[in-house]
N, CA, C and O atoms as a MOPAC input file, in Angstrom:
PM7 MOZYME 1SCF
protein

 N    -33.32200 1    40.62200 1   -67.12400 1
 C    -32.83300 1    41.05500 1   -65.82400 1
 C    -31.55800 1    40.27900 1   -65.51500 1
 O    -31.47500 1    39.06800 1   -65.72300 1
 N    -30.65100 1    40.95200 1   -65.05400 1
 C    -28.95700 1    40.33600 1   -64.73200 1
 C    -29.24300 1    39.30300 1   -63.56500 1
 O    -30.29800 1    39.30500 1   -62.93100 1
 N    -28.44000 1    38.62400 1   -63.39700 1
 C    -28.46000 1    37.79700 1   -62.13800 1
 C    -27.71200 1    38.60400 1   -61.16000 1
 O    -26.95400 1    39.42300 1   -61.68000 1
 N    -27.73800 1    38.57400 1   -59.56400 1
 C    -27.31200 1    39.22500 1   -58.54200 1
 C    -25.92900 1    38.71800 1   -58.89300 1
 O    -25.91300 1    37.57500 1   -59.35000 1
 N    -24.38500 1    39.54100 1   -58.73100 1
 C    -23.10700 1    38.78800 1   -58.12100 1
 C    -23.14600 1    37.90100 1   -57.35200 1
 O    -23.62900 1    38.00200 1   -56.22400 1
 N    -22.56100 1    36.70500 1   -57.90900 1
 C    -21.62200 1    36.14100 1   -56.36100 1
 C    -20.58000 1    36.39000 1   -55.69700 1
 O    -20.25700 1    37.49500 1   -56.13300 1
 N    -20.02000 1    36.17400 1   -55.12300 1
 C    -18.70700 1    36.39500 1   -53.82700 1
 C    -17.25600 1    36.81900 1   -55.36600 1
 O    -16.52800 1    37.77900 1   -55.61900 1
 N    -17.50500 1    35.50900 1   -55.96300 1
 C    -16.29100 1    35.39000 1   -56.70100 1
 C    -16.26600 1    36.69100 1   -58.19700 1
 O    -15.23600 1    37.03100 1   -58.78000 1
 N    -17.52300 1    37.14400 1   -58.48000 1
 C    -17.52500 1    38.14200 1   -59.30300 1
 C    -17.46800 1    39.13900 1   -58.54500 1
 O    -16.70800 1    39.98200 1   -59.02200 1
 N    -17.95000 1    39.46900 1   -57.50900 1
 C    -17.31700 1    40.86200 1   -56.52100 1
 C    -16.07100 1    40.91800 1   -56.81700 1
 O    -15.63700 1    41.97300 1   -57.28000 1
 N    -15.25500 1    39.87100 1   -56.63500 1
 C    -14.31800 1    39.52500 1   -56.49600 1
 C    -13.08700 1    40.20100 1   -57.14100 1
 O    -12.12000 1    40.83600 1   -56.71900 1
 N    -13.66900 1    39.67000 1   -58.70200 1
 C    -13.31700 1    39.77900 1   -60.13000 1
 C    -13.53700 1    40.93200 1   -60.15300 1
 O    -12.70100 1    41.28100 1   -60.98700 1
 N    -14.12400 1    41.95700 1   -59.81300 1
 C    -14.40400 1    43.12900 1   -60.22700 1
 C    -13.50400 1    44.04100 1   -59.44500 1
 O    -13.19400 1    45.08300 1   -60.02300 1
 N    -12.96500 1    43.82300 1   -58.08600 1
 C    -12.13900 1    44.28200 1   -57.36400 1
 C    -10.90300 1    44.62400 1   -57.90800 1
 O    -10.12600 1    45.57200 1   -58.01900 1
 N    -11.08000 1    43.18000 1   -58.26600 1
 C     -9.33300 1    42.66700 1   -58.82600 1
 C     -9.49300 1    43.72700 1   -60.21000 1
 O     -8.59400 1    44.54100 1   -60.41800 1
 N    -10.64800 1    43.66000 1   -61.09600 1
 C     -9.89000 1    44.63100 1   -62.40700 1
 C    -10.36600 1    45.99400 1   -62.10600 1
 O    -10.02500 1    46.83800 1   -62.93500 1
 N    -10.92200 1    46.31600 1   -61.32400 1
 C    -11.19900 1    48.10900 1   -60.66600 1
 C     -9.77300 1    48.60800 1   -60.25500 1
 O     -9.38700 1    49.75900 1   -60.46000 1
 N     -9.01000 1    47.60600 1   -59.64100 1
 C     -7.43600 1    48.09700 1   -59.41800 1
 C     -6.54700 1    48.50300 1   -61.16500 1
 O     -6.37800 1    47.85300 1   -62.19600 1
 N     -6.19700 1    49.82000 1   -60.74000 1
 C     -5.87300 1    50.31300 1   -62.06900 1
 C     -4.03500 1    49.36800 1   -62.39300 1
 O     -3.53300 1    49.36000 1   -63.51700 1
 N     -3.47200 1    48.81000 1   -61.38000 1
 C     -2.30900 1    48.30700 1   -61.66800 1
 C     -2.56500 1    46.79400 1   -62.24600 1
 O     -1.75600 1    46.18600 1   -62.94700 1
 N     -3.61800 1    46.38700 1   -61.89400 1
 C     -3.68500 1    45.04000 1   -62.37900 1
 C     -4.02100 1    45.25400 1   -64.01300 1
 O     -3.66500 1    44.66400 1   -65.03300 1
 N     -4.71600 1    46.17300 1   -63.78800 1
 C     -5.44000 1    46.52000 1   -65.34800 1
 C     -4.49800 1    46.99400 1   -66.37900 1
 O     -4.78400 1    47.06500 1   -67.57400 1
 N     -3.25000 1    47.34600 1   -65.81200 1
 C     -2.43600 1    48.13500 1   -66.68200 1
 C     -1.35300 1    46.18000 1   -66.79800 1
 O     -0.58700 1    46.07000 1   -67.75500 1
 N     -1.38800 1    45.80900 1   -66.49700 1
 C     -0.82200 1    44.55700 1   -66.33100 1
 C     -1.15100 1    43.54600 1   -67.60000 1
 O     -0.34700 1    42.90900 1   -68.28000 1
 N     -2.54300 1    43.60200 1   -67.69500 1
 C     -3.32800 1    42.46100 1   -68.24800 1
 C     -4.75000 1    42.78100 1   -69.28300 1
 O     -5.86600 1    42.59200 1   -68.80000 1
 N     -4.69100 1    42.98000 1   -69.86700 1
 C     -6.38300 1    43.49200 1   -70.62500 1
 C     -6.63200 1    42.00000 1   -71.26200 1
 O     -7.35800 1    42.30000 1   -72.21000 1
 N     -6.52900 1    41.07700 1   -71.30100 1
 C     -6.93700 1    39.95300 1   -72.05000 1
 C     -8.23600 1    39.18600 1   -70.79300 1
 O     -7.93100 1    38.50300 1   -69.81500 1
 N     -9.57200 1    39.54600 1   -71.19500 1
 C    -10.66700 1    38.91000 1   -69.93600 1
 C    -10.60100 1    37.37100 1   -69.57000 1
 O    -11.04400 1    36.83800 1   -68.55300 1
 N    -10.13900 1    36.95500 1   -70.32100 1
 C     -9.14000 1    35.10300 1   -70.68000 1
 C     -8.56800 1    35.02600 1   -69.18000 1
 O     -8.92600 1    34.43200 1   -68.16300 1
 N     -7.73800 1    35.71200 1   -69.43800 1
 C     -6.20000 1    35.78400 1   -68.38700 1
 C     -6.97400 1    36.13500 1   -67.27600 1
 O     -7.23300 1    35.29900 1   -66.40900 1
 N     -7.46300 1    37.56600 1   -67.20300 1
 C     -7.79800 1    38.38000 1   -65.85100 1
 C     -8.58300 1    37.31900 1   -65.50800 1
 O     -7.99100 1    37.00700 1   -64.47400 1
 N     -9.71500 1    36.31500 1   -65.62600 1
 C    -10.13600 1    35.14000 1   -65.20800 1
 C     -9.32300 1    34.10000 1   -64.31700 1
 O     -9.13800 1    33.79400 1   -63.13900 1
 N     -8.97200 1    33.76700 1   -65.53900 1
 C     -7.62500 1    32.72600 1   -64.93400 1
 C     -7.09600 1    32.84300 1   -63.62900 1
 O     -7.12900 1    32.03800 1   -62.69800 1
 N     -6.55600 1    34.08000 1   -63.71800 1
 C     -5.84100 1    35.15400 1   -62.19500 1
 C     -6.66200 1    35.30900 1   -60.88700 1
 O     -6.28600 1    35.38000 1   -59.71700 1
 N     -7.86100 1    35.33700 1   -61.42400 1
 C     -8.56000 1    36.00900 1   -60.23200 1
 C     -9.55800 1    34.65700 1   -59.83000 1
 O    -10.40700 1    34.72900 1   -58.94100 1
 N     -9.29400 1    33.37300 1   -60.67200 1
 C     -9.83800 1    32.37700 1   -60.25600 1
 C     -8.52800 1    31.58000 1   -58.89000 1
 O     -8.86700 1    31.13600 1   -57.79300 1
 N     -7.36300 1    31.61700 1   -59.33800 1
 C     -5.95300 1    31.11800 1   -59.01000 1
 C     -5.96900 1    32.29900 1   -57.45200 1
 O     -5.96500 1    32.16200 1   -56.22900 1
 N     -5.97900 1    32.94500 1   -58.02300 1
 C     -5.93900 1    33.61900 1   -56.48400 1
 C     -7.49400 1    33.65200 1   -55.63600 1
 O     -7.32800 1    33.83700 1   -54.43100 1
 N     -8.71600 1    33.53100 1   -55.98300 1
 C     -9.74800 1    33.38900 1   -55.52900 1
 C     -9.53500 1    31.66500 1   -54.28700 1
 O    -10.08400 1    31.39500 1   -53.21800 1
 N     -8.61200 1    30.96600 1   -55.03900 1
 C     -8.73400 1    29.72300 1   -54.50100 1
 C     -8.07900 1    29.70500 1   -53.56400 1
 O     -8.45300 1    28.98600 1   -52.63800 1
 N     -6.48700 1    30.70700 1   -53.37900 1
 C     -5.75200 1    30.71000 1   -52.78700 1
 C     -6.23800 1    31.35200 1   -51.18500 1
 O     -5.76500 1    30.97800 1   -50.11100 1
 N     -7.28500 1    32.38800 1   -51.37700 1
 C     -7.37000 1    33.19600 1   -50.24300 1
 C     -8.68100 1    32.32600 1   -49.30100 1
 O     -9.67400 1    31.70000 1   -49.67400 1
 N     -8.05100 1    32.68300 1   -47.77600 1
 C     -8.69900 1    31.64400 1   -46.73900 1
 C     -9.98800 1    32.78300 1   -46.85900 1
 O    -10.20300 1    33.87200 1   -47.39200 1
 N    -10.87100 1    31.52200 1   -45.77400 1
 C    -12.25000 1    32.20100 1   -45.43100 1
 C    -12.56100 1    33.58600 1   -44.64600 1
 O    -13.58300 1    34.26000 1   -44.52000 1
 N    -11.40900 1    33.69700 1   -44.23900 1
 C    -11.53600 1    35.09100 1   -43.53100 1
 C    -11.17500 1    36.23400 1   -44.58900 1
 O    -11.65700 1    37.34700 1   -44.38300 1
 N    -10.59700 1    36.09300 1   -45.38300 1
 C    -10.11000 1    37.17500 1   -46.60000 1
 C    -11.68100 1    37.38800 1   -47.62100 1
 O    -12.27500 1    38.39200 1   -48.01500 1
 N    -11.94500 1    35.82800 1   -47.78100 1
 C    -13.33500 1    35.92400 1   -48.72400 1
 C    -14.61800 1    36.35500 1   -48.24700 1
 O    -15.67300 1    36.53600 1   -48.85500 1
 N    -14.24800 1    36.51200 1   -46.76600 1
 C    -15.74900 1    36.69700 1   -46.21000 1
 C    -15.99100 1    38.84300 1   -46.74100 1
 O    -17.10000 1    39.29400 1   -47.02900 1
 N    -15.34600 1    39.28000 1   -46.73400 1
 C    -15.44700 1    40.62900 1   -47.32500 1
 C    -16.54800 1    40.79400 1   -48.34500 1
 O    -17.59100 1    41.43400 1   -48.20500 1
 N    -16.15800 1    40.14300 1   -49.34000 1
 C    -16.62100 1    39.72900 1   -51.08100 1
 C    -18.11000 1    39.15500 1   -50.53800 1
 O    -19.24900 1    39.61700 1   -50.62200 1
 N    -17.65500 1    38.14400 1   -50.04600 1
 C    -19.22200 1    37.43300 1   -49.25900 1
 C    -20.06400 1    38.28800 1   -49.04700 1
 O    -21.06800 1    38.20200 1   -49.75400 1
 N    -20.03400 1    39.01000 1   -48.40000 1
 C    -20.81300 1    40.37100 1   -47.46000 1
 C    -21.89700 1    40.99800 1   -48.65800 1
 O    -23.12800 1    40.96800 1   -48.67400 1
 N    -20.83600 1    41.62600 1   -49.73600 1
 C    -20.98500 1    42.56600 1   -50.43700 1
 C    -21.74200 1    42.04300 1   -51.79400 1
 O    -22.38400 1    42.64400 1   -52.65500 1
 N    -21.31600 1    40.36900 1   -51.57800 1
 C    -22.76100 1    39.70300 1   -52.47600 1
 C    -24.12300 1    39.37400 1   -51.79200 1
 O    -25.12800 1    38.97400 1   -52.38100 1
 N    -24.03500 1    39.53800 1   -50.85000 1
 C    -25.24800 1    39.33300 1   -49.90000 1
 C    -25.78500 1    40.68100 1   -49.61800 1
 O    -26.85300 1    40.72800 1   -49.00800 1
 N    -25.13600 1    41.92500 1   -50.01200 1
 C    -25.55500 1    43.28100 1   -49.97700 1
 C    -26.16400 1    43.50100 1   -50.87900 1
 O    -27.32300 1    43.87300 1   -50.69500 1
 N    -25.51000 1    43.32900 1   -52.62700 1
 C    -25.78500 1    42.61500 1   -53.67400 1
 C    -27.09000 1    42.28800 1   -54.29000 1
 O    -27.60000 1    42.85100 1   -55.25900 1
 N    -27.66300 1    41.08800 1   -53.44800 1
 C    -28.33400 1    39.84700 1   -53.65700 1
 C    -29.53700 1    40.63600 1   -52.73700 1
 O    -30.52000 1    39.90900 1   -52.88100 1
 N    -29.77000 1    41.32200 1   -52.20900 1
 C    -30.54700 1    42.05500 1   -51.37000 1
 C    -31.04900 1    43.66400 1   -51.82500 1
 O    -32.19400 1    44.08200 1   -51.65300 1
 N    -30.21100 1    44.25200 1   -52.28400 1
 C    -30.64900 1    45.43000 1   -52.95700 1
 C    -31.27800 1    44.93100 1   -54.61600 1
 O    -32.18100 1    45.52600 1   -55.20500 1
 N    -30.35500 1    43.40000 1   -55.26800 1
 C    -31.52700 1    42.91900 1   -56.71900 1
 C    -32.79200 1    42.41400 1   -56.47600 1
 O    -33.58600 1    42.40400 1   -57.41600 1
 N    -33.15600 1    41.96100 1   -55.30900 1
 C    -34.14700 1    41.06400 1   -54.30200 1
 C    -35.34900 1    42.59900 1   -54.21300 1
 O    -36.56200 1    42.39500 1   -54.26100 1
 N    -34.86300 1    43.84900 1   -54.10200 1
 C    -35.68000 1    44.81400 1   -53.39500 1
 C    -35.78900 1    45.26600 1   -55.02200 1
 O    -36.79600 1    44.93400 1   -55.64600 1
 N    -34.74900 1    46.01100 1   -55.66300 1
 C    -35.09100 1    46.42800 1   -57.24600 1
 C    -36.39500 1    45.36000 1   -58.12100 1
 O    -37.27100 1    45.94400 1   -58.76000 1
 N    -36.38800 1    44.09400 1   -58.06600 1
 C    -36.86600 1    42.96800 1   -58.65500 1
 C    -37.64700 1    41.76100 1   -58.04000 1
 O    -37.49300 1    40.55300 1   -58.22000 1
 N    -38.35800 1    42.31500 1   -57.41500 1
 C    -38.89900 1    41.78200 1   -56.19600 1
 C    -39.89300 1    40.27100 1   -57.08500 1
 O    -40.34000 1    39.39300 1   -56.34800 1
 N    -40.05200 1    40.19700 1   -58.17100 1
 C    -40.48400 1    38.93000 1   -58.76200 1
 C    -39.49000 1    38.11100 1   -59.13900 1
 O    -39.61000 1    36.89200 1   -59.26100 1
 N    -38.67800 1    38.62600 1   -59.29500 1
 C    -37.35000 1    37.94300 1   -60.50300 1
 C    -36.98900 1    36.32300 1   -59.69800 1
 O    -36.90000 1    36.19700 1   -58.47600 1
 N    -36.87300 1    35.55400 1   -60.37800 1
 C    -36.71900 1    34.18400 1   -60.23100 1
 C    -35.85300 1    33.61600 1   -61.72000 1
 O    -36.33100 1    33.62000 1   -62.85500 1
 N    -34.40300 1    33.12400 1   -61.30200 1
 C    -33.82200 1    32.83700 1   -62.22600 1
 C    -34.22500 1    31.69700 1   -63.00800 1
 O    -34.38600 1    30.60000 1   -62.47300 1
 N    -34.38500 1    31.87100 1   -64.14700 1
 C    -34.79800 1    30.44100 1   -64.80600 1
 C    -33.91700 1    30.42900 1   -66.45900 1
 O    -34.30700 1    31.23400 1   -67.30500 1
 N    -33.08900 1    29.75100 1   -66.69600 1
 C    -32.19600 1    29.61700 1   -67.79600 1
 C    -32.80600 1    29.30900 1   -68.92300 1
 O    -33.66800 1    28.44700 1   -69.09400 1
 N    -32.44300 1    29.87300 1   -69.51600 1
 C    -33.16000 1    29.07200 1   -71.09700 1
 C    -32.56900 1    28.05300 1   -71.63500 1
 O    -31.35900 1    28.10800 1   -71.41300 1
 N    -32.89500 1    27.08400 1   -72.28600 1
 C    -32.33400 1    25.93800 1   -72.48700 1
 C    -32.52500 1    25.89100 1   -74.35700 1
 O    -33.41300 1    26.30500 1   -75.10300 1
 N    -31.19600 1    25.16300 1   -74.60100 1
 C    -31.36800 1    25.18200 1   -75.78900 1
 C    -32.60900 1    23.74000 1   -76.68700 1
 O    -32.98300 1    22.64500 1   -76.26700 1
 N    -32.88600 1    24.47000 1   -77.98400 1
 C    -33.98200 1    23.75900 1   -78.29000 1
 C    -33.44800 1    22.91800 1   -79.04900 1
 O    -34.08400 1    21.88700 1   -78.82800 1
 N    -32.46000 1    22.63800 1   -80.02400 1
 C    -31.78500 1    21.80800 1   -80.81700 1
 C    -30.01200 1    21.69100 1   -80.44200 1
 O    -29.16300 1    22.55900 1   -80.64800 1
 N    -29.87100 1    20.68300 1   -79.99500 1
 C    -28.62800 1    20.55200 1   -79.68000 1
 C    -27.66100 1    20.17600 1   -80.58200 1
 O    -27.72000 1    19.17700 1   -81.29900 1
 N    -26.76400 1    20.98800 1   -80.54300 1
 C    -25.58100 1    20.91600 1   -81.68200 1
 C    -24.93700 1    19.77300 1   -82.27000 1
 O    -25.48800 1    18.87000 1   -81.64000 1
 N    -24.24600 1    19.28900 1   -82.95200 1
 C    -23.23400 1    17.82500 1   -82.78800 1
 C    -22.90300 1    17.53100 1   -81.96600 1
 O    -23.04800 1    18.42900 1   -81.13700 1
 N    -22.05900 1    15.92300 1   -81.20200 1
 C    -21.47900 1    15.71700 1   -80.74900 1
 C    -20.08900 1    15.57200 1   -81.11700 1
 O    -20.09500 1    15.22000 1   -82.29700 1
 N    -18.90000 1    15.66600 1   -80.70000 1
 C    -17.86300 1    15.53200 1   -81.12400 1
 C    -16.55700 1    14.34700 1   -80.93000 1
 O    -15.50500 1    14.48000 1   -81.55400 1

C-alpha cells in the first residue's frame, strides 16, 4: 500500500502536471531539485493550498485503507562502510 502525499509531493506533481515545465526539463534529478528550491521559496500562505489537498489526500487513503499503518522495512544486513 503507497503512503498518503505530503504537501511537498502535491506539490511536485503540480509543478510536473504543468505541460511547460515538462517541456523544459524531463530529467526527475532536476525536476526535484526545482521544485524543492522553489518549495522553500514560497511563504505559508502559497503552501497552505498543497497543505489542504494533502490533508484531502491523507483522508480519502485513511477511508480506502482504514488499517494501514506505515511501518518501513529495515534492512537485514548492512552494506560496507565507506
Amino acid at each position: 500500500i503507497p503512503r498518503p502525499p505530503n504537501a511537498f509531493i502535491v506539490f511536485r506533481s503540480c509543478l510536473w502536471s504543468n505541460e511547460d515545465f515538462r517541456s523544459l526539463e524531463t530529467d526527475h534529478r532536476n525536476v526535484s531539485r526545482i521544485a524543492g528550491e522553489r518549495w522553500r521559496n514560497l511563504s505559508d500562505d502559497e503552501k497552505e493550498p498543497f497543505v489542504q489537498m494533502a490533508k484531502e489526500a491523507k483522508a480519502l487513503h485513511a477511508k480506502m485503507y482504514p488499517n494501514y499503518k506505515y511501518s518501513p522495512s529495515h534492512r537485514t544486513v548492512a552494506g560496507p562502510k565507506r
